[in-house]
C-alpha positions in Angstrom: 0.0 0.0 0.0 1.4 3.3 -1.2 1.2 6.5 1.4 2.0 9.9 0.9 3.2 12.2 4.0 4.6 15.6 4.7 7.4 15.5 7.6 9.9 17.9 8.9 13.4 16.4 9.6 15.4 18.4 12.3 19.0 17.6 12.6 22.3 18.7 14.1 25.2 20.4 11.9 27.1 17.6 12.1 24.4 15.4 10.4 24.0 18.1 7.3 27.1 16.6 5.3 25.7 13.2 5.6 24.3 11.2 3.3 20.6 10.6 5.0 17.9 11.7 2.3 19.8 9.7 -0.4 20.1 6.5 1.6 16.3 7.1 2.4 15.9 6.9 -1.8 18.3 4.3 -2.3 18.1 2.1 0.6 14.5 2.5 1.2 12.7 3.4 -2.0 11.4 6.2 -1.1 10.5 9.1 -3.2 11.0 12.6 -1.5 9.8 15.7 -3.1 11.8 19.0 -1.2 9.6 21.8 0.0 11.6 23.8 2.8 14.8 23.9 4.1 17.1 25.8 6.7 20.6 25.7 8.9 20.1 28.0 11.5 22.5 28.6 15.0 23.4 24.7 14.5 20.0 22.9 13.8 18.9 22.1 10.4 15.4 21.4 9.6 14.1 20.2 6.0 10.1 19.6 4.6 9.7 17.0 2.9 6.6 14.8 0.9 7.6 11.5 1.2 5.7 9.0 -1.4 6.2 5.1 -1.0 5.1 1.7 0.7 3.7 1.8 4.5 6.9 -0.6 4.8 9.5 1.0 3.4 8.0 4.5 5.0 8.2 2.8 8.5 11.7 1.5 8.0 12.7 4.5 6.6 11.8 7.0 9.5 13.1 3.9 11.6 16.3 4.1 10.3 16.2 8.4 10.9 15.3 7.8 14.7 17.8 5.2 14.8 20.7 8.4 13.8 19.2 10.5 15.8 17.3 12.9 13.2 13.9 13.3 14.6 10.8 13.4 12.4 7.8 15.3 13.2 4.3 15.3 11.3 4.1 18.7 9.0 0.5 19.8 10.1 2.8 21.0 13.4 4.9 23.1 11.6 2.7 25.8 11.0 -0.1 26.9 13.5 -2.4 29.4 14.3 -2.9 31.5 17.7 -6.6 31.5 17.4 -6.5 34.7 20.1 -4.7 36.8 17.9 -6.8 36.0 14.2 -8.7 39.0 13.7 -10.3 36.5 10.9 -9.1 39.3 7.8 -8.7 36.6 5.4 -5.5 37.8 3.9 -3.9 34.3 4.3 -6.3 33.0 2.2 -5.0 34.7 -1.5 -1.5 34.4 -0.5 -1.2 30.1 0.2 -0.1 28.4 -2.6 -1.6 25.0 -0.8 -5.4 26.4 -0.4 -5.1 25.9 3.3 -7.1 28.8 4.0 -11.1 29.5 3.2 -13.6 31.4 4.1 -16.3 29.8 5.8 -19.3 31.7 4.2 -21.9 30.9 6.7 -19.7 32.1 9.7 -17.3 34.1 8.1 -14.8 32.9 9.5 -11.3 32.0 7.9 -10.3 28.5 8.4 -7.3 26.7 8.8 -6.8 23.4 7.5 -3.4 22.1 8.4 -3.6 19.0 6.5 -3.3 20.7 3.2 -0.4 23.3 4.6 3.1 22.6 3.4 4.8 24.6 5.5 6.3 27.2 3.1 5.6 29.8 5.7 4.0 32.5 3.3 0.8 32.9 5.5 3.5 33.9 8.4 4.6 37.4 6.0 1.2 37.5 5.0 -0.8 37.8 8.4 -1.2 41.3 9.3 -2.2 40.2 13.0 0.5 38.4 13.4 -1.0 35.0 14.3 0.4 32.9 12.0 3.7 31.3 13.8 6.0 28.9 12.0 7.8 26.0 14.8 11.1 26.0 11.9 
């Protein structure tokens, strides 16, 4: 059975000239699509859409955990302080992922972080400053 996921991958400095994401292609046939990456103050962090078998995905993020590169799910890279959204909607014409609608009933934006990829546009974009990236 084939899955698709988003993940972030944070790492130390001295894992960034290693040869991870390739072994994760080679070694486990997976197929990783690059959305995001950044170095900063010693800790590296990289999006990723991973595409392959539920077994080869599970041996895969095995093998990261077994480096020590933690994985984390990509819907908590990107949230929302739901105190701070004055509900203005300018997230919604500025993600490329359509993450953001407008409830019309409510009117009310909402967030769904199952289609966000993380890119962190919505975080320049929010004029209330609610929009917080974890990367």
């Amino acid at each position: 059975m084939s899955i698709e996921r988003k993940i972030i991958l944070h790492f130390s400095a001295e894992k960034a000239d290693k040869p991870l994401v390739n072994k994760l292609i080679r070694d486990y046939n997976l197929e990783l699509n690059f959305l995001h990456a950044s170095m900063e103050n010693g800790v590296g962090t990289m999006v990723v859409g991973v595409v392959g078998s539920s077994e080869d995905y599970d041996k895969g993020m095995g093998y990261l955990a077994k480096v020590g590169v933690a994985v984390e799910d990509i819907s908590r890279g990107i949230y929302r302080n739901e105190d701070r959204c004055t509900g203005c909607g300018a997230c919604i014409g500025f993600c490329p992922s359509g993450a953001f609608t407008l409830d019309k009933q409510t009117a009310n934006t909402v967030f769904n972080s199952n289609r966000c990829i993380s890119c962190g546009v919505c975080v320049k974009a929010c004029l209330s400053r609610c929009m917080h990236r974890k990367f």
